[in-house]
Steps between C-alpha positions, in 0.01 A plus 500: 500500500306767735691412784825352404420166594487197297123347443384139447201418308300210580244374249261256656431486866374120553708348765853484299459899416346608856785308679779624262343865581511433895817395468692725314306788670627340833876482337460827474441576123207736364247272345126535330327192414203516198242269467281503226166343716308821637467265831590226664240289639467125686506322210418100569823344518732365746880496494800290667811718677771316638774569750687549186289837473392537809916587565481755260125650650697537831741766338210762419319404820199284396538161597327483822201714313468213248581220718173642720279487239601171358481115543798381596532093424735254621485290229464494123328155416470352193244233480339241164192707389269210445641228757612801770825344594788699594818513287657767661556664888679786460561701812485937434689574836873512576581725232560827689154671411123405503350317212202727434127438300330840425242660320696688238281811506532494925944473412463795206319709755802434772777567192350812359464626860903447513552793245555837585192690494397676159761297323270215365264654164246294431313514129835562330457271206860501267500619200891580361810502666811686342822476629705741386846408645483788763141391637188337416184680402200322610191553348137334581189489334333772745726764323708571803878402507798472690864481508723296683864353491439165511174300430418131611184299336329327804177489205465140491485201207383772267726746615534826266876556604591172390313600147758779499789333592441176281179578222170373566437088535219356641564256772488162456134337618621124699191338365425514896207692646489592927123498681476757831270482733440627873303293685331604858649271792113499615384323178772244561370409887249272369749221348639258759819580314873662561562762319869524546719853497652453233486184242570485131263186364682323198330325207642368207469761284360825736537596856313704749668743738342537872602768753320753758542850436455658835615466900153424564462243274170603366602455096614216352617563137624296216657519147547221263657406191346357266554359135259775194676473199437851403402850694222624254429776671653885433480610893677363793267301668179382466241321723513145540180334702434172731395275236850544282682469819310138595583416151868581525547316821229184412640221744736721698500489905170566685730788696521650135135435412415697851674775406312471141165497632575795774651747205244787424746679253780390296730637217723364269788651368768408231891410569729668314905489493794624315814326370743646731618895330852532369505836729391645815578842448618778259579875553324628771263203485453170690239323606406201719272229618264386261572832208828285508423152621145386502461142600210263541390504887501157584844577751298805654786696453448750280436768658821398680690538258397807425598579875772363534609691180397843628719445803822395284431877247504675812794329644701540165405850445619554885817362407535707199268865546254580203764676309676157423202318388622312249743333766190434753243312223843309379515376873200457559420272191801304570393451862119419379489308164638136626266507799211662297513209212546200745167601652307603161599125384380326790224711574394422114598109506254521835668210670557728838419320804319248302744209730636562781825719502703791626369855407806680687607616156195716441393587904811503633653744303596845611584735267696744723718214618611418125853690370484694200630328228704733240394481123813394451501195730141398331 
């Protein structure tokens, strides 16, 4: 290396690869992070962050940035979608942190803004990795290339790193497609209606996610799930419309048909999973979140996951210094896989706060608080 020190490659920078980045960078390590989009841009979705996350944000310095820009419930309530009644109260304070709403393109913005300037390269698309036992070559599809000691694959369900480490397998589509919307507060003013912070609406066989994505309350998103026995379609999302909404939800909860008749755009989008992988890393790769992971989102705690496992790589890899790698992605699968699969399973049974319960297991965690457990002790 030019300088003597050890690099990190990061492929992918959605929120899992630009947090990973922040952190490491702020741990001291040199890091570059490639992402193969030639922008980013406020794409129409919203996202949940927990004081499970919110714990690590504090560490590189962003949590009062996203906690300004977002919706901050008290409650996640989970009511009947056709007769409205609630089956579950569940309070989001007392867990050390703020429960947080967002816009997901408004939290990227705060994330890549974390990074050390000129270390983020956007339209870096993957095209070969080689790792050669001393260091991995990195090549992408622009013709340009890089070396670095170790590389982790932030890149996603379809994530090219996890093609080299494992062969190439198509995820698995859950026979269950998601609907987006954002929907102006202002077109919502009209109904003589609540339009709670944050509700999850439960039918028998679909549900509809409800949340505000800003401080000022002026969005109101939601995502559903809903039963389309196959995705038919070669891209990753296509539009959706009004009418095939109305049809989905026929008979559900005039709150839900409000929100029906005030959407102007909507998309719908396939859910894919894996089985869980038989490895996390090998060589000088590793990867995490969904590249290693991917889970339906009916837990909103994806993303989370792929948090919470960015903070755990850099805390192994402080414990052990690039040079023993092998040592640090041991840990840090050890101290990640148990945690990881509890929430993939629930999150894809989607019984989560369906009835009333305690979510300290997934809020109240703290990942810095947690001892390291030895492979060994695993």
């Amino acid at each position: 290396m030019s300088n003597g020190k050890e690099k990190i490659a990061i492929i992918g920078a959605g929120l899992g690869g630009a947090v990973a980045g922040a952190l490491l960078q702020h741990a001291g390590f040199e890091v570059n992070v490639y992402e193969q989009a030639p922008s980013f841009s406020r794409l129409g979705a919203g996202i949940h962050m927990g004081p499970n996350v919110l714990k690590i944000f504090e560490r590189i310095g962003v949590d009062k940035k996203v906690i300004s820009i977002s919706s901050t419930p008290s409650h996640w309530f989970s009511r009947d979608g056709i007769t409205g009644e609630y089956t579950a109260r569940v309070p989001l304070v007392g867990y050390g942190q703020t429960y947080c709403t967002v816009h997901r393109g408004d939290l990227q913005a705060i994330q890549c803004d974390a990074l050390q300037p000129g270390t983020l390269h956007f339209g870096k698309k993957l095209a070969r990795l080689d790792d050669n036992g001393t260091d991995v070559l990195i090549e992408f599809e622009d013709g340009t290339s890089v070396r670095a000691d170790i590389v982790i694959g932030a890149d996603g369900i379809n994530s090219r790193v996890r093609e080299t480490l494992l062969g190439a397998e198509k995820p698995n589509y859950s026979g269950w497609v998601g609907h987006r919307a954002l929907i102006s507060s202002d077109k919502l003013k009209k109904y003589d209606l609540t339009f709670e912070d944050c509700v999850k609406w439960w039918g028998p066989d679909r549900h509809m996610m409800v949340y505000y994505t800003t401080a000022r309350r002026d969005e109101y998103y939601y995502v559903t799930g809903v039963p389309h026995p196959a995705w038919e379609f070669d891209s990753a999302f296509v539009g959706s419309s009004r009418d095939e909404m109305a049809a989905a939800f026929k008979g559900y909860h005039p709150i839900i048909q409000a929100l029906i008749e005030s959407t102007d755009e909507v998309t719908k989008w396939p859910l894919f999973n894996r089985n869980p992988l038989p490895l996390w890393s090998k060589g000088r790769l590793v990867l995490l979140g969904d590249a290693c992971h991917p889970m339906k989102p009916h837990m909103a705690q994806g993303a989370a996951m792929a948090i919470e496992d960015a903070a755990m790589l850099t805390r192994c890899l402080q414990e052990t210094g690039i040079n023993d790698f092998r040592t640090a992605f041991g840990l840090y699968e050890t101290n990640r896989r148990d945690r990881a699969t509890r929430v993939q399973s629930v999150s894809n049974a989607n019984t989560f706060l369906l009835k009333q319960e305690d979510p300290a297991w997934v809020y109240g965690y703290d990942i810095y608080a947690e001892p390291l457990k030895s492979e060994t002790a695993a």
